[in-house]
C-alpha positions, 0 to 999 in steps of 0.5 A: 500500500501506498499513498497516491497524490490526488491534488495540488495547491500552492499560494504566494501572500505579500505580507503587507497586503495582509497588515493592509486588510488588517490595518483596514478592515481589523476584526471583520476581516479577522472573523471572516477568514481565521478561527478564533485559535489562530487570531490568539496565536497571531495577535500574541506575536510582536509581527502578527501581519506575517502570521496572518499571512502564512495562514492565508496562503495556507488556506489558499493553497489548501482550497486549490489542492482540492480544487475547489477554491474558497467558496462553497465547499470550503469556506474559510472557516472550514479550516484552521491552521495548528501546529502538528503535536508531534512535529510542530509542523505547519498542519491543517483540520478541516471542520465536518463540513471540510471533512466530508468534502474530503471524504468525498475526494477519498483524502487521507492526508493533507500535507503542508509546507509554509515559508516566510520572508520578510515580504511574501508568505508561501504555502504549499499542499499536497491531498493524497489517498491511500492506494492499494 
């Protein structure tokens, strides 16, 4: 057994665009788009515009990899940004509704890489399935 790739997603963030839409748009933007756990663990950074915008690119490239963008099928809010237990690791839990989209693909795993640079975000995942 092994596992297949059945989607692909990356997204490039420039970090003052999110200061931008936090700078402007402050706490609405916040509730739109991030859970209440990660505005903690943002907010509770001397620099939280470059964590907001390494969990938007997360977001985003996740919404690509299953190929449905942001939208209906997975807003959001579907998923949130946490930190893998064992690695500390960038990692990703979808709500029930993110689940059953995936349980639909026949996802398994969601695996993810995030980098930062003083200007731009990256994100990157990769959905699999187990094959037999």
């Amino acid at each position: 057994m092994g596992d297949s790739v059945i989607g692909t997603g990356v997204d490039l963030v420039e970090n003052d665009r999110i200061r931008v839409l936090l700078e402007k748009w402050g706490d609405r933007f916040k509730s739109r788009v991030f859970l209440p756990s990660e505005q903690a663990y943002c907010d509770s950074k001397a620099a939280p515009w470059l964590y907001y915008a390494g969990r938007f690119a997360v977001k985003e490239a996740v919404a690509k990899a299953f190929g449905t963008g942001i939208g209906p099928d997975l807003g959001w809010l579907d998923m949130e940004v946490v930190k893998d237990p064992d690695s500390g690791a960038p990692s990703i839990s979808l709500s029930e509704h993110g689940r059953l989209l995936g349980d639909r693909q026949g996802v398994t795993r969601i695996l993810i890489s995030l980098s930062h640079t003083h200007n731009f975000a990256v994100a990157h995942a990769l959905l699999t399935k187990e094959t037999p």
